[in-house]
N, C-alpha and C positions, 0 to 999 in steps of 0.2 A: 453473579459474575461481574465484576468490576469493569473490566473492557467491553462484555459486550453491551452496559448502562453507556458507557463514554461512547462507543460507537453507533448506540438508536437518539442518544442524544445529540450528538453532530450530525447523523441524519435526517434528526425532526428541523434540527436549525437552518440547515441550510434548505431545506423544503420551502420552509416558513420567510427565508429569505427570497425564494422561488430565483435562484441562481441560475439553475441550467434550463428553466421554461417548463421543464416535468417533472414529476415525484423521481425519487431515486430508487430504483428497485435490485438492488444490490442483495445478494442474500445472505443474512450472517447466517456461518453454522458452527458445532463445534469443533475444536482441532480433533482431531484424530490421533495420524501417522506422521512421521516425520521421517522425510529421504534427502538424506544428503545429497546435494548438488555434485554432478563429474567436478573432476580435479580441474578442469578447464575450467569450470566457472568461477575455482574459490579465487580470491585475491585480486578480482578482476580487475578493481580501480587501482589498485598497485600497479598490477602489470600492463594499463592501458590507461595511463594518466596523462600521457599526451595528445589522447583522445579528445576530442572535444567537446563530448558529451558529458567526458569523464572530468575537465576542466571546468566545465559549467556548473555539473553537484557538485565540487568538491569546497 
């Protein structure tokens, strides 16, 4: 699996950089299910672009 190779190898990198002070213990697994987010959530940066959080990712 392609992503999960790009994802233990940006893991071992940043280890090996010792960035955060400890191993990363994050767990991959595989996808599953997929649930669509409430209607409230789709478009959010659209509808909340004068946000300022939404101003900073964008």
């Amino acid at each position: 699996m392609v992503q999960e190779k790009v994802a233990r190898d940006m893991i071992a990198k940043i280890d090996l950089e010792k960035i955060w002070g400890a191993p990363i213990v994050t767990e991959l697994t595989p996808f599953t299910v997929f649930y669509p987010a409430e209607n409230y959530h789709q478009e959010y940066l659209r509808r909340n672009s004068d946000q300022m959080y939404c101003r900073e990712i964008n």
